[in-house]
C-alpha angles and dihedrals in degrees: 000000000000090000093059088046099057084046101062102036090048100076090038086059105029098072086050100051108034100038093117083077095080103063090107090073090103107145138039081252106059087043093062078049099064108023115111124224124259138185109215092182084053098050089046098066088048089067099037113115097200087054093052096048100051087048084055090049099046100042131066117244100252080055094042094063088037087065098034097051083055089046090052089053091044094048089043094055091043095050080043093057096035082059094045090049097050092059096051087052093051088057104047079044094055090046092049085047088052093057094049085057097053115121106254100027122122120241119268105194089179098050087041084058102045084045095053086043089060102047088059093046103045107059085042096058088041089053084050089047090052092048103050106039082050095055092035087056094054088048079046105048091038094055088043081057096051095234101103116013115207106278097170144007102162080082095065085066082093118054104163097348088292115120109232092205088051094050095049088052096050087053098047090041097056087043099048089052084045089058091042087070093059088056138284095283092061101043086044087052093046105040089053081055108046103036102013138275090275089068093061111105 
């Protein structure tokens, strides 16, 4: 039991606590390097009530907690990885905000404003992150513990009236049109990586 637990609280604090370690993420460049793939589509079905429901309806309910029980693991390491990725976006934001404000250089509005979109982006979709791993790992760890099985995850869509899928957006999409300003190939890398290989255009 203590060992699940660890498992599962590990990766909600980790991002928090040893985020200091991506500073290096300094370039456009280091940041393809560490991102870490993720499927919006994927993540998508996952919250989607309607989805959800008709899984409910067509299954038994010996096959319904099998599969959510999978789903839970699946929404828990793509939440794991969105919040991963944000940091290492932050990061790579901060040090791009850092060389606009060096003495000498001429002013980017558009750069200034994909930055600033990013600063805002980027801690919301982290809160939301927080949230929602904290509140997936109980459902987790009670369902490991036979005492609630996972009844529902499209729920955990909302944290704080904020849409995690929307956040996340807002964030890829500010990175990917940050990259785009280091060339194609960059914004096309990063974009397969942050929302999924069918968002490439």
């Amino acid at each position: 039991m203590i060992c699940v637990l660890l498992l599962l609280l590990v990766p909600v604090c980790s991002y928090l606590l040893f985020q200091n370690m991506f500073r290096f993420s300094r370039t456009v460049t280091d940041v393809i390097d560490m991102v870490r793939p993720v499927d919006e589509r994927a993540f998508d079905d996952l919250l989607n009530k309607t989805k959800e429901d008709i899984l409910r309806t067509n299954s038994s309910a010996t096959g319904f907690k099998r599969e959510q029980r999978a789903r839970a693991w699946l929404l828990f390491e793509y939440v794991r990885r969105m919040a991963f990725n944000a940091v290492v976006i932050l990061s790579w934001t901060y040090a791009e905000q850092e060389k606009l404000r060096r003495p000498g250089m001429s002013k980017d509005e558009r750069r200034t404003g994909i930055i600033n979109d990013l600063v805002d982006a980027g801690p919301a979709f982290r809160l939301y992150a927080l949230i929602t791993l904290s509140k997936l790992s109980w459902r987790i760890l009670l369902d490991g513990l036979k005492i609630a099985p996972i009844r529902t995850i499209a729920d955990l869509r909302l944290a704080e009236d904020s849409d995690g899928l929307d956040a996340y957006r807002r964030v890829a999409n500010a990175a990917a049109a940050l990259s785009a300003t280091h060339g194609a190939d960059a914004h096309r890398q990063l974009v397969a990586l942050l929302r999924g290989s069918d968002f490439v255009s």
